[in-house]
N, C-alpha and C positions, 0 to 999 in steps of 0.2 A: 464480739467476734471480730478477729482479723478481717479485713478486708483486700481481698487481692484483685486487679485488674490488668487488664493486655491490652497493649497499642499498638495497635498497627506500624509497618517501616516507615510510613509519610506522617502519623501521628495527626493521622485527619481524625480516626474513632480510637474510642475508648470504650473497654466495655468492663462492667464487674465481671470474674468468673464466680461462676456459681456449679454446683451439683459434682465437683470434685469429688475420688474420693479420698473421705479423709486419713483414712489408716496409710494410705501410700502416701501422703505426703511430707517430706523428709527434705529439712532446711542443715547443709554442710561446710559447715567449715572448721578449714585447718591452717594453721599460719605459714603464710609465704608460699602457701601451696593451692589450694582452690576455697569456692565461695559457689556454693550453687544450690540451683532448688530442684527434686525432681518430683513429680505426681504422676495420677491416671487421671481423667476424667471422660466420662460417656457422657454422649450426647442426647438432649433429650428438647422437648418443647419449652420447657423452660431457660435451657442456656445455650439456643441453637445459634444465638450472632456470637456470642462472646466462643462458641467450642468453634466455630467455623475460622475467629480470628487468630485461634492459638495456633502458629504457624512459625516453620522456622523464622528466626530474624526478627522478629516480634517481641515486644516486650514486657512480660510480667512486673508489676510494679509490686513487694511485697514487704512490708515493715518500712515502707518510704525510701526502698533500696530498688533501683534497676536491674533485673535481669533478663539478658539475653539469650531466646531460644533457638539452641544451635543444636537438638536434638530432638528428633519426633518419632514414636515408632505409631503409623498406624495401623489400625486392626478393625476387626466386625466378627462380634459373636450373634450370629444371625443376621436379624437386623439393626442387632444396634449396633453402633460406632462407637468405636474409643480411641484415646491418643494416651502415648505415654512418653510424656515430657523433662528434658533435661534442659535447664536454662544455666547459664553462670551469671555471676558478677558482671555488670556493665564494663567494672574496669580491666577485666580478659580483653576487651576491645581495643587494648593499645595493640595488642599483636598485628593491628590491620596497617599500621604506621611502621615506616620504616627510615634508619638514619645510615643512607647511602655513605655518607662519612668517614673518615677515622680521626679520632684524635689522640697526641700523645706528651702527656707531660703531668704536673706533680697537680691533680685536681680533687677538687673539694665536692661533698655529693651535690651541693646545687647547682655547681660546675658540670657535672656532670649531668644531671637533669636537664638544666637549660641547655646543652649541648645534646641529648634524647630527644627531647621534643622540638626542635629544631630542624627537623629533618624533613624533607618535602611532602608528607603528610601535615604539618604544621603540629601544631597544640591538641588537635583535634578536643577540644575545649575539656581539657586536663590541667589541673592545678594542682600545685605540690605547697609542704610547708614541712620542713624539717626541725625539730625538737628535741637539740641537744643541752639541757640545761646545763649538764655538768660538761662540757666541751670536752668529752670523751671520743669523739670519730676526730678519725686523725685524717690529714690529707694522704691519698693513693696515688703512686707513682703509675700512672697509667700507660701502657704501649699498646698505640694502633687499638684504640677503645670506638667501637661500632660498627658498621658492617652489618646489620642487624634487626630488626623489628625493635618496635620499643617495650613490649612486654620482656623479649629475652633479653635487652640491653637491663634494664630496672633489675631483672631477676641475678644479672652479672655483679648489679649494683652493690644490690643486699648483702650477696656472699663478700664482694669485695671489704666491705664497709660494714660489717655487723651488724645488719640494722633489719629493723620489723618494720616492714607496710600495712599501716591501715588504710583501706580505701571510705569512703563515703561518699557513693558515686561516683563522681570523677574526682573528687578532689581524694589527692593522697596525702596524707601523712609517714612520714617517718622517723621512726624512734631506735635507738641505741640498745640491742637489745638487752642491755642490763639494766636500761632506764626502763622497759617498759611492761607494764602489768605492777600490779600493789600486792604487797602482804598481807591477808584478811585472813582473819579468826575462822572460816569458814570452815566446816570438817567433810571431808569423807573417809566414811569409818565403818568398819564393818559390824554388823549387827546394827546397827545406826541407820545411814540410808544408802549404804553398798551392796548391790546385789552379788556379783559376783566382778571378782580381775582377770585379765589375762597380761600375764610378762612375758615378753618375745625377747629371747637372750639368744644374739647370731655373732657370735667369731668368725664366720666365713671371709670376712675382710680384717681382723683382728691383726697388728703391724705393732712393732716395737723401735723400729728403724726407721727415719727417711730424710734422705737427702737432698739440698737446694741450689740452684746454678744461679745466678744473676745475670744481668748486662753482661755484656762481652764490651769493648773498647774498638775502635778503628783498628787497632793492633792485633786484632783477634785474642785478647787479653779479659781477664773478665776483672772487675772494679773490686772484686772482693773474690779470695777466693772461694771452692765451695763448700757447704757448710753442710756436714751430719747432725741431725738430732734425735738422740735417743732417750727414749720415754725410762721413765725409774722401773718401770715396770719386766723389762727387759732383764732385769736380776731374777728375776723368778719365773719369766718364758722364756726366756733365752731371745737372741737376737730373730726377727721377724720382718726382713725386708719391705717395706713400701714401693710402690713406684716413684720415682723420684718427682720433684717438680722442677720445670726449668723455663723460667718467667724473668722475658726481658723488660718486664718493669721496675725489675730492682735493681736500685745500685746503691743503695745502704744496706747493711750486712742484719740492722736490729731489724728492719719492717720483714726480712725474709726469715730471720730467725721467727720470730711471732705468727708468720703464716705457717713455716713449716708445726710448729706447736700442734696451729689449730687444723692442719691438715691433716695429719698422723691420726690414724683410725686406733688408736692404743686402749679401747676400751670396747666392749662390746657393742653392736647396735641394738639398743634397747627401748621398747615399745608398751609403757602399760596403759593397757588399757580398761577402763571398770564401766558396770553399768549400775546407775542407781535406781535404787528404788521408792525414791520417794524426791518431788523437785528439790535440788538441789542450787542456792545462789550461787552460781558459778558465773567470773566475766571471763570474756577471751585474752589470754593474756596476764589474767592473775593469777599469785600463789594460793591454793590453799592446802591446807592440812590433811594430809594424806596420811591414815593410820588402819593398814591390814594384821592386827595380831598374828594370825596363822602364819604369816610371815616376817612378822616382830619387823614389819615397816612402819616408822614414823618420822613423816618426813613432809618440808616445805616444796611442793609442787607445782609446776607451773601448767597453767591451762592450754594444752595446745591445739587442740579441738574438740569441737563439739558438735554430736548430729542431735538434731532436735527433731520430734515429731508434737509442732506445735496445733494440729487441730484434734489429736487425741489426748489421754493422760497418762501416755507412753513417758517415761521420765527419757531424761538426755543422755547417749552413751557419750563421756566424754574420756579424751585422751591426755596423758598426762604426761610430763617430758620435764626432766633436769637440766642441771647446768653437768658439765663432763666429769665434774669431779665429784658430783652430788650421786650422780650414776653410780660411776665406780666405788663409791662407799654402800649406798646400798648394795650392791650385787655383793660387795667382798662381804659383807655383813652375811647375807641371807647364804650365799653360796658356802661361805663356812662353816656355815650352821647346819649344813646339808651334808657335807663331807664328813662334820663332825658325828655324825648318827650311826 
């Protein structure tokens, strides 16, 4: 049986938690987005120090990961006492660190990092380590980079840089996001161990058009001029204006052509979601084999989150997310196949 315990903000006690309950308890995450744990538990004579320490600011220790509880609702059904607990990831704690700063010039993510953690909160004992075997992140022409908490600078990071944060505790990793997660045999398949999908298909921001400014010159002149990019798609929606982007850290024409690409919302937002019904090996981050008949989906999918209910034998809803162009085949696939009927 797992073992979870809570430490007080001075880390003078420690206490196991016990008498949880267990069907509420529900472990989340999603990438580059949150990591948290939440439960109930009542209070009773057997877990009266440890229900008494579960307090904001407090720390759950759970799978040998730190969470911090920055969420408590209490209650009393009669006499008895209960709490209902929201902790995140220890490393949500950068947001308390701030890089009064700015800097601006052609920087590399560690460049970048050590220039985050830097900031008059210090390191607040954060470690990083970047892992780009195939030297696919390319350096970022940065303008006036900071101003900022260090959670929201890192999260500027990401997007700038393509790149997926693993945390383990404090220390972060980050990966290229085409380096990171493996291709495994693994199936989720219907009649198999898929209970049921749900696909969220939203054009409400769907664009075929958008335009980019660069650097401007002392001269009021811009280094390059400015550049439209329109999506192929555009022949069969017709033209669909974007909001433009106009980002004075470019002054090469390819790095802003490349962002306009990956900014262009030219494809639905799409969300599938499944629940299994039986465990299924799933890591965060890996592809596996995604096959719904009813909807003649078969397809290499990547893991992008998972909620787990690890003290029942709730199996894990987990969510599943492509690369843009993997999207748009499936949707033109199944969507065709729907018109066609």
């Amino acid at each position: 049986m797992e073992v979870i315990t809570v430490t007080d903000v001075s880390g003078m006690y420690t206490e196991i938690v016990t008498g949880f309950d267990a069907a509420s308890f529900t472990h989340e995450w999603a990438e580059n987005e949150t990591w948290q744990i939440d439960f109930d538990i009542a209070k009773s004579e057997h877990n009266a120090f440890a229900f008494d320490l579960i307090k904001e600011e407090h720390t759950i220790c759970f799978q040998n990961q730190a969470f911090v509880i920055k969420k408590v609702i209490y209650g009393a059904n009669a006499a008895q006492l209960y709490k209902k607990v929201t902790a995140f990831h220890i490393s949500n704690t950068m947001q308390d660190g701030f890089q009064y700063d700015e800097k601006t010039g052609t920087l590399s993510v560690l460049a970048c990092l050590d220039f985050i953690f830097s900031g008059e909160s210090g390191s607040m004992g954060f470690t990083y380590t970047l892992y780009d075997p195939n030297k696919v992140v390319e350096t970022v022409q940065q303008e006036n980079f900071g101003n900022g908490n260090y959670l929201k600078l890192v999260q500027e990071m990401l997007e700038d840089y393509k790149l997926v944060m693993v945390a383990d505790n404090k220390h972060l990793s980050f990966y290229p996001v085409e380096d990171y997660g493996a291709y495994t045999e693994n199936q989720i398949r219907y009649n198999l161990n898929l209970d049921g999908v749900t696909m969220e298909v939203d054009t409400t921001a769907f664009r075929t058009q958008i335009r980019g400014y660069g650097k401007k010159k002392e001269d009021d002149t811009y280094y390059f001029a400015p550049i439209t990019y329109t999506s192929p798609l555009a022949n069969q929606y017709g033209i669909r204006i974007q909001d433009p982007v106009s980002d004075e850290r470019y002054t090469v024409k390819g790095n802003l052509e490349r962002r306009l690409k990956d900014d262009l919302q030219d494809y639905p937002a799409t969300t599938i979601t499944v629940n299994t019904k039986l465990a299924v090996p799933v890591t965060r981050g890996d592809y596996v084999i995604f096959v719904y008949e009813p909807m003649q989906l078969n397809y290499d999918v990547r893991v992008v989150g998972i909620t787990e209910y690890p003290f029942t034998t709730k199996p894990p809803t987990v969510t599943l997310s492509n690369t843009k162009k993997n999207i748009v085949q499936i949707l033109a696939r199944y969507l065709t196949k729907e018109v066609a009927r």
